[in-house]
C-alpha positions as CSV (number, residue, x, y, z in Angstrom):
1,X,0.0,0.0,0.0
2,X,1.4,3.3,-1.2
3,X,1.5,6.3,1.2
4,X,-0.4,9.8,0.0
5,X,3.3,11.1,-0.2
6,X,4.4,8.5,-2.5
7,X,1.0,8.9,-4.6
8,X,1.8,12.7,-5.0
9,X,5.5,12.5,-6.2
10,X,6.7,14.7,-3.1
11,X,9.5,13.3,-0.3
12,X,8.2,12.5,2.7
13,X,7.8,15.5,5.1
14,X,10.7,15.5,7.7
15,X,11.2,17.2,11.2
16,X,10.7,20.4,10.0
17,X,8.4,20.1,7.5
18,X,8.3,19.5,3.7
19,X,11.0,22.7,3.3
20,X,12.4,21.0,0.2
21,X,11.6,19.0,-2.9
22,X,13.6,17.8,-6.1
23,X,13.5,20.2,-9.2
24,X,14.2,19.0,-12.4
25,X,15.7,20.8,-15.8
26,X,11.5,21.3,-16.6
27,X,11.0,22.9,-13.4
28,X,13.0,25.8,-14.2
29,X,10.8,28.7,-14.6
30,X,10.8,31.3,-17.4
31,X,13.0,33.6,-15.9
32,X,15.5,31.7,-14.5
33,X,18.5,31.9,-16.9
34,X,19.6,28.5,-18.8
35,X,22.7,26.7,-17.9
36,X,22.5,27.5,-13.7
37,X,19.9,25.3,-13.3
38,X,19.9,22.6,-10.6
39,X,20.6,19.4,-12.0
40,X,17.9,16.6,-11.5
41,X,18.9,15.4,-8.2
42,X,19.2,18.9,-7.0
43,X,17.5,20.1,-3.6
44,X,17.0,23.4,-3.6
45,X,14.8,25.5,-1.1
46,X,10.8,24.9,-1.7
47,X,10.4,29.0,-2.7
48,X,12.5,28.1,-6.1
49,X,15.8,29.3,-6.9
50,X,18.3,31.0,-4.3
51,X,18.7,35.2,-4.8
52,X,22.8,33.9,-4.5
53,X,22.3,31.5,-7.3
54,X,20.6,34.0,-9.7
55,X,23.7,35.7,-10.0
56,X,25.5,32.8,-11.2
57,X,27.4,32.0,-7.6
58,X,26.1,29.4,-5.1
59,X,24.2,30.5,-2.2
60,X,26.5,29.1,0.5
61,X,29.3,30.8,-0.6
62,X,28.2,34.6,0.3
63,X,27.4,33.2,4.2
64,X,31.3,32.2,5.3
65,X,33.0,35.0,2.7
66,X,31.0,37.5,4.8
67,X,31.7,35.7,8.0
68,X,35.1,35.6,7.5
69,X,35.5,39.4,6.6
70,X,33.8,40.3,9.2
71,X,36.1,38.4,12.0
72,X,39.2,39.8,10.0
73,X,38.1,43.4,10.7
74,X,37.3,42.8,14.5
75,X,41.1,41.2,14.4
76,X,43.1,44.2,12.5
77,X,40.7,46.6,15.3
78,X,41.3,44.6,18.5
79,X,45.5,44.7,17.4
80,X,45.1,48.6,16.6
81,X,43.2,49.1,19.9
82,X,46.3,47.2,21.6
83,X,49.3,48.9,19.8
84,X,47.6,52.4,20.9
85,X,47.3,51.2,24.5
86,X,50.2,49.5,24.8
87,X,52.4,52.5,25.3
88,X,50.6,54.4,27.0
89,X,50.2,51.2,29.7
90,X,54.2,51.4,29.7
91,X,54.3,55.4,30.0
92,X,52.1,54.7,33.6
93,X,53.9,52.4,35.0
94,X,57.2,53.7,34.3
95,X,56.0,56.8,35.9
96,X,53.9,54.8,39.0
97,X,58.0,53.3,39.3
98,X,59.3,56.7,39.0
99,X,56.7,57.7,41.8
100,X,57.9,55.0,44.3
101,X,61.2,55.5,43.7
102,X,61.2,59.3,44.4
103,X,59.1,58.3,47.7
104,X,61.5,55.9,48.7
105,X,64.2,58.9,48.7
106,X,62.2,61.5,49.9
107,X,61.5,59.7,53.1
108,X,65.0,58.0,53.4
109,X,66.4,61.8,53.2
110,X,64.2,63.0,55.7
111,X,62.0,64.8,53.0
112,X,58.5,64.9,54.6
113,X,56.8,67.1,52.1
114,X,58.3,64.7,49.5
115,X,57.3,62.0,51.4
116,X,53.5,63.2,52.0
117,X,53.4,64.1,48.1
118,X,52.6,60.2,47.0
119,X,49.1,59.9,49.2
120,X,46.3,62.0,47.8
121,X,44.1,63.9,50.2
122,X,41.5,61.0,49.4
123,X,43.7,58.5,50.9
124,X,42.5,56.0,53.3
125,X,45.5,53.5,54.4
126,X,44.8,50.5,56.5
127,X,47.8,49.0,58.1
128,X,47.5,45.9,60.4
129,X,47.6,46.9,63.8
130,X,47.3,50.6,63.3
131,X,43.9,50.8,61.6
132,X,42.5,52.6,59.1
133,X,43.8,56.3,58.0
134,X,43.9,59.5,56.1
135,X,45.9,61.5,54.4
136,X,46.3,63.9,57.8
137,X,47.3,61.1,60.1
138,X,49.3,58.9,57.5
139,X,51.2,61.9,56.9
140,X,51.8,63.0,60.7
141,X,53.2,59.7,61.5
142,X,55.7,59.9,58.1
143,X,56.7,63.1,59.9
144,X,57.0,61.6,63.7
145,X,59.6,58.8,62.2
146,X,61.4,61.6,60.2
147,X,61.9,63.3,63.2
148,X,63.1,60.6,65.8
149,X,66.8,61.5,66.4
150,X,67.2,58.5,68.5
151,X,66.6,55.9,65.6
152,X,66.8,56.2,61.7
153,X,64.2,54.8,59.2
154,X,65.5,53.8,56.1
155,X,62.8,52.2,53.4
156,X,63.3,49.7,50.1
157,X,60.5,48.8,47.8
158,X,60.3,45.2,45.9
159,X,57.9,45.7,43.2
160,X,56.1,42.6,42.4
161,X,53.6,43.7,39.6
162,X,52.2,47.5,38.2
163,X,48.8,46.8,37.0
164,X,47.3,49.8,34.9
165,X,43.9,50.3,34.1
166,X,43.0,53.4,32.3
167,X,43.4,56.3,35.5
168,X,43.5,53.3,37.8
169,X,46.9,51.2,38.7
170,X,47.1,48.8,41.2
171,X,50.8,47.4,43.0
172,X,52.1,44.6,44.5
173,X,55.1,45.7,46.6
174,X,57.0,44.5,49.6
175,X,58.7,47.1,51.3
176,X,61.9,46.3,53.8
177,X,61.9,49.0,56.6
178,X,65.7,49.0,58.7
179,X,65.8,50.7,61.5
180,X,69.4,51.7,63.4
181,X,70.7,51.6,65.9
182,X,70.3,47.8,66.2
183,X,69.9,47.0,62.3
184,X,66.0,45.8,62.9
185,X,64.2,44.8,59.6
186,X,60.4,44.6,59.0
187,X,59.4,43.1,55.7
188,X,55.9,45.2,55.0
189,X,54.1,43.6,51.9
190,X,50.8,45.8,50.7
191,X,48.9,46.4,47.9
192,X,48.8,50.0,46.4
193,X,46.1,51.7,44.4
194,X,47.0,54.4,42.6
195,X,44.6,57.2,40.6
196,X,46.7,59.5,37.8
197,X,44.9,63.0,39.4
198,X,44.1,66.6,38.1
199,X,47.4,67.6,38.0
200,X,48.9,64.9,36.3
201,X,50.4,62.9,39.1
202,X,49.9,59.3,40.1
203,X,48.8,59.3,43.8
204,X,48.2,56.4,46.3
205,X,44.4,56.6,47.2
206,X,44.2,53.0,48.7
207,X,47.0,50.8,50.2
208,X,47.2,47.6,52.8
209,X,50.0,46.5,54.3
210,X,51.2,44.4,57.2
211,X,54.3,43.2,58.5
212,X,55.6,39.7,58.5
């Protein structure tokens, strides 16, 4: 017993319906140009011939060609977006170093003002076992060690990493504070954030650090 599909010369329908059929060369309608038509075994979308295929190229090859242009311009962008950050990136960080480093000599020289100059006025400082603090009382006890004549603070940073986000840096440091008479060493590591600020300068809004 044939079924009503077989009866009417169409394939069976499928999951998704009966979205194709087999066209043959006396199929082809009027306007479809001679010599691009399907062969018999053929299947080609139920609506007739593809747009692509009207043009003389085959349908599937317009998908991937745009496809692949399209991931080659988001490549050649995301490696220009990266060659124009990059230096900039290496400017910051150079100058976050530069920052540190002038720190580290201000305070070793007894420079407070120099000293004071890396913490902006937004700065709130938490060291272990001294709590949190601002720019005011961060600065006044820079100034108190300074001005100890009994004992001399000498500082050296370790920089682990410089992390620069856009007006954002973050750093991984440890710092070695000696301390004479007696040659006593603390090793301090903390986390610094800094923020690049109106005038220009990187300053220290955030930092934690303990000692060992």
């Amino acid at each position: 017993m044939k079924s009503t599909s077989q009866k009417s010369g169409r394939p069976p329908e499928g999951r998704w319906g009966p979205a194709l059929h087999v066209r043959g060369p006396a199929d082809r309608r009027p306007e479809e140009p001679p010599g691009i038509s399907p062969g018999p075994d053929s299947w080609v979308p139920r609506s007739g011939f593809p747009a692509a295929a009207q043009h003389g190229r085959p349908a599937t090859d317009r998908a991937p060609r745009a496809v692949a242009t399209v991931r080659r311009l988001r490549a050649v962008l995301a490696a220009g977006l990266w060659l124009a950050a990059t230096p900039a990136l290496a400017d910051a960080e150079s100058d976050i170093r530069a920052r540190l480093d002038a720190w580290t000599r201000a305070f070793n020289s007894g420079d407070k003002a120099g000293a004071c100059d890396l913490f902006s006025r937004a700065l709130v400082s938490d060291y272990r076992g001294q709590g949190e603090a601002g720019f005011e009382t961060r600065c006044a006890l820079i100034g108190k060690a300074l001005d100890n004549r009994e004992r001399r603070f000498r500082y050296a940073a370790d920089i682990k990493e410089v992390i620069v986000e856009g007006n954002l840096a973050v750093v991984r440091l440890t710092w070695t504070l000696t301390i004479t008479p007696g040659d006593i060493r603390s090793v301090e590591p903390g986390m610094d954030v800094f923020r690049k600020e109106d005038d220009g300068e990187w300053r220290i809004i955030r930092y934690i650090a303990y000692e060992e």
